[in-house]
C-alpha positions as CSV (number, residue, x, y, z in Angstrom):
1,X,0.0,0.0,0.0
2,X,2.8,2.4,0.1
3,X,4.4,1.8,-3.1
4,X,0.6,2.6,-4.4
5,X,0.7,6.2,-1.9
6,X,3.6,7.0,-3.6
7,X,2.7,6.6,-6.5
8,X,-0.9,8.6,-5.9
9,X,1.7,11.2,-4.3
10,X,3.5,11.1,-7.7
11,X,0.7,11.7,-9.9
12,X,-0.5,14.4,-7.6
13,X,2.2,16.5,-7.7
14,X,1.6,17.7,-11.1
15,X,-1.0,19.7,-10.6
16,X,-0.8,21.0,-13.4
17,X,-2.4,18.4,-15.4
18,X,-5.0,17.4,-12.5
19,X,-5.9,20.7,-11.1
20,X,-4.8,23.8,-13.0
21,X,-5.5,23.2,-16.4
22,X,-8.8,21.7,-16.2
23,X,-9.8,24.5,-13.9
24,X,-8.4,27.2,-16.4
25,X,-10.0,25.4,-19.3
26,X,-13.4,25.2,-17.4
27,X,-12.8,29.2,-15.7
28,X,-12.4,30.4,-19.1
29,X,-15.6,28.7,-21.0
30,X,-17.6,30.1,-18.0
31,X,-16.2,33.5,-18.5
32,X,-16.7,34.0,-21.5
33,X,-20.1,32.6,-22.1
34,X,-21.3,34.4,-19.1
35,X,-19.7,37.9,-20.8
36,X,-21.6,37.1,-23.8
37,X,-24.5,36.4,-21.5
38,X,-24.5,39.9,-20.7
39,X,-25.2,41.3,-24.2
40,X,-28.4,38.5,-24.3
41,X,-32.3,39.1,-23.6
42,X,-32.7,35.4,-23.7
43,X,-31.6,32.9,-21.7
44,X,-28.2,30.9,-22.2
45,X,-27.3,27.5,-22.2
46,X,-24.5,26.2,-22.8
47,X,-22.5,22.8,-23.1
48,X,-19.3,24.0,-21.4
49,X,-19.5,22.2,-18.4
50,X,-18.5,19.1,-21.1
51,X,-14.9,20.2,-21.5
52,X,-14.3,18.7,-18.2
53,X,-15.2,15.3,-18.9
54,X,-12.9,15.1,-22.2
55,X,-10.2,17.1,-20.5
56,X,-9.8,13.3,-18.2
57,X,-10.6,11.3,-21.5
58,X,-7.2,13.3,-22.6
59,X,-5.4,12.8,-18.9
60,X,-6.2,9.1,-19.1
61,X,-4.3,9.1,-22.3
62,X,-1.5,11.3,-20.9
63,X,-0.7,10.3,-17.4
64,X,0.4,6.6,-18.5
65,X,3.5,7.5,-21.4
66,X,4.2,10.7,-18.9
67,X,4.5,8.7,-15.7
68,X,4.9,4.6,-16.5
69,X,8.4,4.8,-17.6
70,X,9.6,6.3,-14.9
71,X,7.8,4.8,-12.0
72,X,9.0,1.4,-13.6
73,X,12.7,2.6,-13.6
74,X,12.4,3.7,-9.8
75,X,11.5,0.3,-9.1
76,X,7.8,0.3,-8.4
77,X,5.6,-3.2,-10.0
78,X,3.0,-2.6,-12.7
79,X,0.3,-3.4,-10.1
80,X,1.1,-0.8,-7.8
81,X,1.6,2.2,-10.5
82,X,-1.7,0.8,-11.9
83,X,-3.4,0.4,-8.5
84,X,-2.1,3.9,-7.4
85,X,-3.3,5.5,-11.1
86,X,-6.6,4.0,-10.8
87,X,-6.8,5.3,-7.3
88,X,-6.0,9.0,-7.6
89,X,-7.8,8.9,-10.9
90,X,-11.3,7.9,-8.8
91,X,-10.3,10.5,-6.1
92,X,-10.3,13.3,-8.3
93,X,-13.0,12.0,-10.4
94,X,-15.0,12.3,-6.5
95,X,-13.4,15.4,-6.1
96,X,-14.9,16.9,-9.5
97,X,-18.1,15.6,-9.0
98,X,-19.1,17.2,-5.9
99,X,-17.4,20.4,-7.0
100,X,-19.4,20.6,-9.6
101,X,-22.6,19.8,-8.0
102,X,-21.7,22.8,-5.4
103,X,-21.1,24.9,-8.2
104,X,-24.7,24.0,-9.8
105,X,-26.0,25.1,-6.6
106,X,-24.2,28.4,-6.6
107,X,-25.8,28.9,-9.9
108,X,-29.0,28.3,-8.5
109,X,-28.7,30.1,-5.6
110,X,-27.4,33.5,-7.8
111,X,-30.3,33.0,-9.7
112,X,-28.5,31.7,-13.3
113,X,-25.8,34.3,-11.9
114,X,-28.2,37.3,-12.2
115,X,-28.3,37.4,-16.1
116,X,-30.1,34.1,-17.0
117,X,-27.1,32.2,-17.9
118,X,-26.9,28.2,-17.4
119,X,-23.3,26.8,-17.2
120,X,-23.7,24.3,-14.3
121,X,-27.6,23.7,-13.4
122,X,-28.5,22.7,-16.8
123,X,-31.8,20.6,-17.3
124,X,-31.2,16.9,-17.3
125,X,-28.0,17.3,-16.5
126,X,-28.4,18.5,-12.9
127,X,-31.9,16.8,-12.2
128,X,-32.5,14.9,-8.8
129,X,-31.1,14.3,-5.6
130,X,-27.3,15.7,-4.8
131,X,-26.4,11.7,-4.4
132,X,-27.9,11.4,-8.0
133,X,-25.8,14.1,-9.2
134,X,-23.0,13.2,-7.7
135,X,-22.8,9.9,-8.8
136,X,-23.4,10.4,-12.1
137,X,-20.9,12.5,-12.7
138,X,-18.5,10.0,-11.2
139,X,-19.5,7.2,-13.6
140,X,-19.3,9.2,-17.0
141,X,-15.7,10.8,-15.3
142,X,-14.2,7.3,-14.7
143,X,-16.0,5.6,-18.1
144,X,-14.0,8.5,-19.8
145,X,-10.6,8.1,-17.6
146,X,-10.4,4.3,-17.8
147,X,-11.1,4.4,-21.5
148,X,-8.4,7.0,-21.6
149,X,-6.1,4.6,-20.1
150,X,-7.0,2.0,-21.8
151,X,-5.9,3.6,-25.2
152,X,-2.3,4.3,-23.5
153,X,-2.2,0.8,-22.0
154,X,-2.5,-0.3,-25.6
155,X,-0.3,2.1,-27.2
156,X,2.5,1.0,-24.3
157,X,2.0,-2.5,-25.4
158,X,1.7,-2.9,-28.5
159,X,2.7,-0.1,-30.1
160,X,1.5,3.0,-32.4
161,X,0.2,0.1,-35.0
162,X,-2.4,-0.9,-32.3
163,X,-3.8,2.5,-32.3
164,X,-4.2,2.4,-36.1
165,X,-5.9,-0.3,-36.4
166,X,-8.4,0.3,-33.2
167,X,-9.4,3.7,-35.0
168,X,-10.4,1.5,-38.2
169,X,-11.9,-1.4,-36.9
170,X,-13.8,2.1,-34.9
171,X,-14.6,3.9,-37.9
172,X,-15.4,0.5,-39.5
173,X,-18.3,-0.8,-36.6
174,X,-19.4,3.2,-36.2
175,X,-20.4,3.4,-40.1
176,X,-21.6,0.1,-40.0
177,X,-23.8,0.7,-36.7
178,X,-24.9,4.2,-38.1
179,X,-25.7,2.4,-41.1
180,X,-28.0,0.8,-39.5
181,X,-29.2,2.7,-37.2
182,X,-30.8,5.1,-40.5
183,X,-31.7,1.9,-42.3
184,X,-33.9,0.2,-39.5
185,X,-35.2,3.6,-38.3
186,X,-33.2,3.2,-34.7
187,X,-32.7,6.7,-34.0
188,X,-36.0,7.2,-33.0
189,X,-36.3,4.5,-30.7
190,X,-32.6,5.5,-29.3
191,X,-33.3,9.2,-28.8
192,X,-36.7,8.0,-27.1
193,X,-35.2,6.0,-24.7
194,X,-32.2,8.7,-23.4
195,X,-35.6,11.5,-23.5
196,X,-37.3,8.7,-21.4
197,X,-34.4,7.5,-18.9
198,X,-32.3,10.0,-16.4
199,X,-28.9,10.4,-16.7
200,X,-28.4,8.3,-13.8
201,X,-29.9,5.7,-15.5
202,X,-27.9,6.4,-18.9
203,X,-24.7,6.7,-16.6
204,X,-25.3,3.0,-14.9
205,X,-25.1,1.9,-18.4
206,X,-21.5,3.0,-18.6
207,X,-20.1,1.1,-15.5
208,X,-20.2,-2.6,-17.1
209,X,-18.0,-0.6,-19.6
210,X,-15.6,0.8,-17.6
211,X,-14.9,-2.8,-14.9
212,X,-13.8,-4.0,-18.9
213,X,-12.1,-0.7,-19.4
214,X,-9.9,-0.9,-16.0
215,X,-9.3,-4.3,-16.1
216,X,-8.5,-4.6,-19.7
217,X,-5.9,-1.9,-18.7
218,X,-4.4,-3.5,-15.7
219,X,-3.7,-6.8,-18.4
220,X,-2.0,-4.4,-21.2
221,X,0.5,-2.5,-18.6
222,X,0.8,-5.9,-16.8
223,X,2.8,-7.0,-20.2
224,X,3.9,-3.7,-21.4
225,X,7.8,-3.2,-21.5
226,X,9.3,0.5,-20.3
């Protein structure tokens, strides 16, 4: 367990990457759109509040090439650097839940922050209980970090040739599915169903998804050489 601290101690002192520039790419989206708020007579909603959630799709990516090699060479086992990565990446995926669920509140409680603009609160999104909020953010943050990681797992283990041919088996089954999708008159039935469902429920959907993610991981670094 202290080999996996250290490594959570590792990871957490580059706060850049975990706490600066996801605060500074979220702090600027809100500023603006709440400048260009002022200049409105209707009200505003916007999407910014997503830039968090692929910010860690991009840190799950970026954390294993910038940090594997060298934990490796100071001695630490694959299981602990993955056990400690996986750990600080669900505490700051709790950490940026319930920040932004205090932040939807402050937006309430300013009243859309006095000139009708909706960054945090937005509908759906924000709907229920602070546990349901909460929690669904969590699920969609770690779906998108593990899948992150998953990509650099690959990448570390099997090289750039891996990546290449992930995107086009991708492309392949999305055109396919999409395909479909138009042919059998799907859409309907699939935008009826998320309309129909909360996004607690929609989240729920992704955590079979990401136990394959994170352990699919944990078997690529477990055979990946430094």
């Amino acid at each position: 367990m202290n080999r996996t601290t250290r490594i959570m101690q590792m990871h957490l002192r580059d706060k850049w990457s975990w706490f600066l520039i996801p605060s500074m790419i979220v702090g600027i989206s809100f500023s603006i759109n709440l400048l260009i708020s002022l200049f409105m007579t209707e009200p505003l909603y916007t999407g910014g509040i997503a830039s968090v959630f692929v910010y860690i799709f991009v840190i799950g990516i970026l954390v294993v090439p910038q940090t594997f090699p060298l934990a490796i060479g100071l001695g630490t086992t694959r299981g602990d650097y993955y056990r400690g990565t996986a750990l600080t990446g669900l505490a700051f995926g709790a950490m940026t839940a319930i920040v932004l669920l205090a932040l939807g509140w402050l937006e309430r409680l300013t009243d859309a922050w006095g000139t009708d603009f909706h960054f945090f609160a937005l509908p759906y999104v924000a709907e229920g209980n602070a546990l349901a909020v909460v929690a669904q953010y969590f699920l969609i943050y770690m779906f998108l970090f593990f899948w992150g990681m998953f990509i650099a797992s690959t990448f570390r283990r099997f090289g750039v040739k891996s990546l290449l041919y992930s995107l086009l088996i991708a492309i392949v089954v999305g055109t396919v599915a999409g395909f479909l999708a138009l042919r059998f008159a799907w859409w309907e039935a699939i935008f009826e169903w998320f309309a129909t469902h909360s996004l607690l429920v929609v989240s729920l959907w992704t955590l079979p998804l990401t136990l394959v993610l994170a352990i699919a991981a944990y078997g690529m670094l477990r055979k990946s050489v430094v």
